[in-house]
N, C-alpha and C positions, 0 to 999 in steps of 0.2 A: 155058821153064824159067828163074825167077829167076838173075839174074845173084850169085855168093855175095862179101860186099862185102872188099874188099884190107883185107891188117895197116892200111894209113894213115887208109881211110877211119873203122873201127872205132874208132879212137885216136880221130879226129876229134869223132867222135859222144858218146863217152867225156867228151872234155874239154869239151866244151858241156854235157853232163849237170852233169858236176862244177859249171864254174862257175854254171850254172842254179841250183844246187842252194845253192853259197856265197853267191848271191845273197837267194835267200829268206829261211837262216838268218842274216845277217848282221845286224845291229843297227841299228834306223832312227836316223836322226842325232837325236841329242839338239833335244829344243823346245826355244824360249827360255821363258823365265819371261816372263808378261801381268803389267804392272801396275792396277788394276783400280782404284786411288784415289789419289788423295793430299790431302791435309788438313795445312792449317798452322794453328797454335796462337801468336798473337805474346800476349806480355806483359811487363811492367816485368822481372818473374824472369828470365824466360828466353826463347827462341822453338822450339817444339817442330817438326818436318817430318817426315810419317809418309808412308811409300808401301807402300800393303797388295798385297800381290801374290799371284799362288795358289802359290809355293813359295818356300822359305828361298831367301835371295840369298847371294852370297857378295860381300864390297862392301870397298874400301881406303881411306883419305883422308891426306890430310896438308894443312897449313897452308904459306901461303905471305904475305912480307909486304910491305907497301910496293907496293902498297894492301894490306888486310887483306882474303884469299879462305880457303876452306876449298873443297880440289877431292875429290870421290868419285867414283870408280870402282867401278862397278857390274857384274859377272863373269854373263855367262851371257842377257844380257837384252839386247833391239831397241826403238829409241826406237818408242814409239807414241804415239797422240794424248792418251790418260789422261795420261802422264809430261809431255806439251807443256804442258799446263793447269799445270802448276806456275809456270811465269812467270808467268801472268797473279793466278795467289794471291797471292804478294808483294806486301803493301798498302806506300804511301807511307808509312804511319807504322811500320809494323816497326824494334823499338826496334835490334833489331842486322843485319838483312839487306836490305842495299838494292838486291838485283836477286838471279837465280838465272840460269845459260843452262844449257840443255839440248841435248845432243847426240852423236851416233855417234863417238864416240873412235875406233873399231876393230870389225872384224866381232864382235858380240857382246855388246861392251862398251860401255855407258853411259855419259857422262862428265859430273857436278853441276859446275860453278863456283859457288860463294856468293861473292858481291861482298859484304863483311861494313861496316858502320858504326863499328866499332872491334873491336877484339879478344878474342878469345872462349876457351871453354875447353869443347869438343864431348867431349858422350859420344855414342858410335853405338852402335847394338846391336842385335839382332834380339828378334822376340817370335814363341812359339808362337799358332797359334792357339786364338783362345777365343772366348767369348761368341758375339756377330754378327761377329766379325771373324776372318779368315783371316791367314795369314802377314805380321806388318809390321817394316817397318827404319824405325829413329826415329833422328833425327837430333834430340838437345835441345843448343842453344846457347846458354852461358850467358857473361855478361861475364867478363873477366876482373876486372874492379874493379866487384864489384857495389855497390848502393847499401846504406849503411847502416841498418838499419830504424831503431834508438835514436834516429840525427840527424834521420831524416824527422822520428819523433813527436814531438822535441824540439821540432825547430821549427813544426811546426802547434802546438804548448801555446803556446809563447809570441809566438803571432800572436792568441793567446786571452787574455779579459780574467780575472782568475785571482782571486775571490771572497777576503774575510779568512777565512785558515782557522779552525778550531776544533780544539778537542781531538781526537783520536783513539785506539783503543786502545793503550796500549803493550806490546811484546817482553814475552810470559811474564804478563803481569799484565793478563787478561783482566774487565772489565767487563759488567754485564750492566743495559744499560736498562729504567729501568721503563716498562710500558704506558703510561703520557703521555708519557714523551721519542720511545718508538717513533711515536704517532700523530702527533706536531707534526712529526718528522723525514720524514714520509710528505707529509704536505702542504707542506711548502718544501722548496725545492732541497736535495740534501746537503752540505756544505760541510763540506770536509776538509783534511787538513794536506797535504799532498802530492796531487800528480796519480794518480788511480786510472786501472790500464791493463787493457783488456779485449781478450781477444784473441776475434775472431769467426769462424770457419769457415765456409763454407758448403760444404756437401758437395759430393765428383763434381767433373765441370768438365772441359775439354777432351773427350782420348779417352772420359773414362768419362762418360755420360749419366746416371746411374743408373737412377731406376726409370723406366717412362713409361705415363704412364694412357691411358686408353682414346681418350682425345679428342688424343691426339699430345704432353700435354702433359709434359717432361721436368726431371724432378725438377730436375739441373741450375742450369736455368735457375728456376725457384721460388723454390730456398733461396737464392740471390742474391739475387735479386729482394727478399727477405725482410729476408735479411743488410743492405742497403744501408740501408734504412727504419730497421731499428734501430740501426745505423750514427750514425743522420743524427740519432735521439733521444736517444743515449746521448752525444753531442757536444753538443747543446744543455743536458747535466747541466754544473754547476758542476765544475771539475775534474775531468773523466773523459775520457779518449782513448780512440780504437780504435785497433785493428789488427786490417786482414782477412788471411787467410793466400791469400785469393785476391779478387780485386777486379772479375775479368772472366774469359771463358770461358776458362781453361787447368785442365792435372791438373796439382795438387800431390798426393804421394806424402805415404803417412799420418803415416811419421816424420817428412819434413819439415813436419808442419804442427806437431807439438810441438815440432820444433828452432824455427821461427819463434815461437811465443808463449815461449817458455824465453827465447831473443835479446830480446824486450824488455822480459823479466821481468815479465810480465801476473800479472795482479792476480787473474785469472777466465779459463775458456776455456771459450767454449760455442760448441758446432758442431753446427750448422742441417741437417737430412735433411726427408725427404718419405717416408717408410713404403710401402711394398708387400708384398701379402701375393697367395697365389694365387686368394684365395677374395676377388670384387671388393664383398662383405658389408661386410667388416672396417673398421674405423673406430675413431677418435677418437688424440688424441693421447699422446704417453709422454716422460717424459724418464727417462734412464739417468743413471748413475755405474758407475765401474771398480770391477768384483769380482775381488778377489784370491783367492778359495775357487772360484768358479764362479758360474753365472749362478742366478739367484733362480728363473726360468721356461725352459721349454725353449721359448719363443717368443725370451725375450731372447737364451739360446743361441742361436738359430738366427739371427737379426736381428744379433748380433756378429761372426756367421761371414760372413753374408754382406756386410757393411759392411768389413769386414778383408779380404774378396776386391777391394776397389777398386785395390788395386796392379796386381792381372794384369790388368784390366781397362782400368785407365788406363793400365800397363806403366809400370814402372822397370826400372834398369840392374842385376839382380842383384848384380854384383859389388858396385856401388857403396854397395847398400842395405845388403847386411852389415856393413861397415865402419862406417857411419855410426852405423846399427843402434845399437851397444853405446855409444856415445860419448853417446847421445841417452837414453835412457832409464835408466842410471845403477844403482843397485840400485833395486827397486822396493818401498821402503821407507815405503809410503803410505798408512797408516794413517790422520795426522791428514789427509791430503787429502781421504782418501774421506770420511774423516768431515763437514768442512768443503765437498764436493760433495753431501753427503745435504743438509746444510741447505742451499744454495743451490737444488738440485733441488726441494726441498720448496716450497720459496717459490714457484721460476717454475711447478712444476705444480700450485698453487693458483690462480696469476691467469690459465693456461690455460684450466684447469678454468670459470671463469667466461665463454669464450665460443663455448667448444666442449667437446663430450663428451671424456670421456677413455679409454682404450683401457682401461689401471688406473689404478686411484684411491690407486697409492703410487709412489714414484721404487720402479724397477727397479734391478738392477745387470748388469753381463756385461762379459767380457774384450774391451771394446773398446778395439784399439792407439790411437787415437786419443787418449784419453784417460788416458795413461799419459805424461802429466806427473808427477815424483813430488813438486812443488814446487807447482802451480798447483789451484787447485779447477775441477774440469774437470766439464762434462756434455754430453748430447749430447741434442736433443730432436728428437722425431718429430715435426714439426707435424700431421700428418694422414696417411692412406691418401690417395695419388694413385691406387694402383688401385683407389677407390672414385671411382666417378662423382659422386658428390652433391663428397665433398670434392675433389675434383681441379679442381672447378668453383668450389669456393671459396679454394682455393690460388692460383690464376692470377686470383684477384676482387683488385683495386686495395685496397675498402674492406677486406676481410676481412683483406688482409697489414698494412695498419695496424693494425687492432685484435689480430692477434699481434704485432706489435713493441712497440704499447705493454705487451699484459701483461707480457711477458718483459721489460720497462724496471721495471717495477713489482715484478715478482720478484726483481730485480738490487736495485733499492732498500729492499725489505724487508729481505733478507741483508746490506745493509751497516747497515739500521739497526738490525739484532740484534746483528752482528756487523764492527765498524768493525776498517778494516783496520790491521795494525799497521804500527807506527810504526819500521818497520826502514828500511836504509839503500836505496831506492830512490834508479832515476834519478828528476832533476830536470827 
C-alpha cells in the first residue's frame, strides 16, 4: 500500500511546481540590437557615419575638448565585428575625423570616440526604415567654421583670365536680339559684363543611390559623372563659374541644395537625374520646370513625388529640415521664374533632342522641391531611362556623357543669347 506523502513533502512538491511554472512564464532577457553595416560618407560639407542595425538604438553623446572628440554611447547593443569595421573606414583624408575607437563601455553599452580634426557641430538622429534599408542612426558632422562658397567662387574667377565685357541686359528694360546677333553670339564665346554663376546639382548621392539599372549601374554615380563634364565646359565659357551642390559621393538634402545656389546667387540651377520607370521599355529624355497649379502629366506627378522622396531615403534630421525649411523657400512667388525656366528648358530640350530621343517633345512642369528657388530659373533634366537597358548603357558610355554635356552648354548659351542676364547688383 502506497506510502500517503507528509504536509512538508506536498509543500515541497508545490513549491517546485510553482517555481517550474515562474520559470517558463518569465520573460527571456532582452537581445541586444545586430549592427548589420556601417557606411561613412566624408566630404568638404560635412562627414556623414550611418550604422543600420535591425532595431531603433537608444544612443547619447557629448563633446569634449583639447583635442576635439565627440563620444557616443550606444544603449542596448554588444560590440561585434560589423561595428569593428568602422575604424578601418576612416580614410586619411576625412576632412574632419581623424580616427574613431570602438569599444565595450559596459555590459550592453557601446562606446564611439571620434578623434575629430577641428571642431564640429553633430546632428544625430535616428531613421525609420525604408527603401533597402532598415533601422539607421546617422551621425552628420559638420564644421563649426564651414567654408565660404561666395569666397571659393570668387577666388577661382579671379585665378581666371576675364574677357572685355560688353553690353548686357539692363534691370526692367528687357532687349530682344535679332536673329543675326543671336547666330554670331552662338558661334563666339559669350562675353559679358559681370561673371555668370551656375549652380549644377547632380542628383542622389551618398545614402540615396537613386534609380539603378539592370546592369548595376546607379544613377548616383552618372549624373555626377555628367555634372563634372559640364562642369569642366561651362568654365572654359568666358565669364561663367560653377557651383556643384555636390562634388563627390555625399546626400545633400533637397532644401539644402536650393539654400546653396541662393548663397551664391546663381544665375541658373539645373540638376542632373537619370529617369526610371517600372516598365524597362521607357525612354528618351525630359526636362521639367516647377508647377505652381500642379503637374502637366500624371507621369510628371508621379516622377516629382518620387524625386521629393530623396530625403527619406538619403535621411535628414526632421527637426532640423523644418526650421530651415521656411527660411529657404520664402513665399513662392515665382511666376517670372517659371516663366524664365520655360525658356531656358526649351533651349536645353532642343539641343537634347538632337542626340537622343525625347521622352516629350515639350518642357514638363511638376512640384519638384528642388526647384523652388523663387529667385533663380531652375530645371531639372532626365537625361535618359537607366532602367532602359539600351540607355543605361549609354549613360555610363564616356563618348555619350560628352555629347550631353555639350548639348546642355549649348542650351545654356542659347538662353543667354536670347536672354542676357541682367545687369543687377551681383557678386564680383
Amino acid at each position: 500500500m502506497p506510502t500517503q506523502p507528509t504536509s512538508r513533502s506536498r509543500r515541497t512538491v508545490l513549491k517546485a511546481g510553482a517555481t517550474l511554472l515562474l520559470s517558463v512564464l518569465a520573460p527571456l532577457p532582452a537581445q541586444a540590437a545586430r549592427i548589420l553595416a556601417v557606411r561613412v560618407w566624408p566630404a568638404e560639407d560635412y562627414t556623414r557615419v550611418t550604422l543600420e542595425n535591425d532595431t531603433e538604438l537608444k544612443v547619447s553623446h557629448f563633446l569634449v575638448k583639447d583635442p576635439e572628440r565627440m563620444v557616443v554611447d550606444i544603449d542596448g547593443l554588444e560590440l561585434n565585428p560589423t561595428l569593428k569595421e568602422l575604424v578601418a573606414k576612416i580614410q586619411p583624408n576625412d576632412p574632419y575625423i581623424k580616427q574613431v575607437r570602438v569599444g565595450q563601455n559596459r555590459p550592453n553599452v557601446v562606446r564611439l570616440v571620434f578623434d575629430l580634426k577641428e571642431a564640429i557641430n553633430p546632428q544625430v538622429f535616428t531613421l525609420k526604415p525604408v527603401g533597402n534599408y532598415q533601422h539607421r542612426l546617422v551621425f552628420d558632422l559638420y564644421p563649426v567654421n564651414p567654408p565660404d562658397p561666395i569666397a571659393e567662387l570668387i577666388a577661382k574667377s579671379n585665378a581666371r583670365e576675364t574677357p572685355p565685357p560688353v553690353e548686357t541686359r539692363a534691370e526692367n528694360k528687357p532687349t530682344k536680339p535679332t536673329d543675326t546677333a543671336i547666330a554670331k553670339a552662338e558661334e563666339k564665346p559669350l562675353q559679358l559684363t559681370r561673371m555668370i554663376t551656375i549652380a549644377l546639382d547632380p542628383g542622389h548621392g551618398g545614402e540615396d543611390p537613386g534609380a539603378i539599372g539592370s546592369r548595376g549601374s546607379r544613377e548616383k554615380d552618372v549624373v555626377l559623372a555628367i555634372a563634372k563634364r559640364l562642369k569642366g565646359k561651362l568654365e572654359d565659357q568666358p565669364n561663367m563659374r560653377v557651383m556643384m551642390t555636390r562634388d563627390a559621393d555625399f546626400f545633400v538634402p533637397l532644401h539644402v541644395r536650393v539654400q546653396k545656389a541662393r548663397k551664391v546667387q546663381a544665375d541658373l540651377f539645373v540638376s542632373i537625374h537619370a529617369d526610371a520607370f517600372v516598365e524597362p521599355t521607357a525612354r528618351g529624355a525630359s526636362v521639367f520646370t516647377l508647377s505652381e497649379k500642379g503637374a502637366t502629366s500624371t507621369a510628371a506627378r508621379w516622377l516629382a513625388n518620387k524625386e521629393n522622396a530623396a530625403d527619406l531615403i538619403g535621411g535628414i534630421n526632421i527637426k532640423t529640415h523644418d526650421r530651415q525649411l521656411a527660411s529657404v523657400l520664402l513665399d513662392l512667388s515665382t511666376t517670372a521664374q517659371i516663366n524664365d525656366s520655360q525658356k531656358l528648358g526649351k533651349a536645353v530640350l532642343n539641343e537634347i533632342g538632337s542626340i537622343n530621343r525625347l521622352h516629350k517633345g515639350s518642357v514638363e512642369q511638376a512640384g519638384f522641391a528642388v526647384l523652388k528657388a523663387p529667385d533663380i530659373p531652375s530645371i531639372l533634366i532626365e537625361t535618359a531611362f537607366i532602367s532602359n537597358p539600351e540607355e543605361e548603357a549609354k549613360l555610363t558610355d564616356e563618348s555619350y556623357q560628352e555629347q550631353l554635356a555639350d548639348a546642355v552648354l549649348k542650351g545654356i548659351r542659347k538662353y543667354f543669347a536670347k536672354n542676357p542676364p541682367l545687369a543687377k547688383n551681383k557678386l564680383t
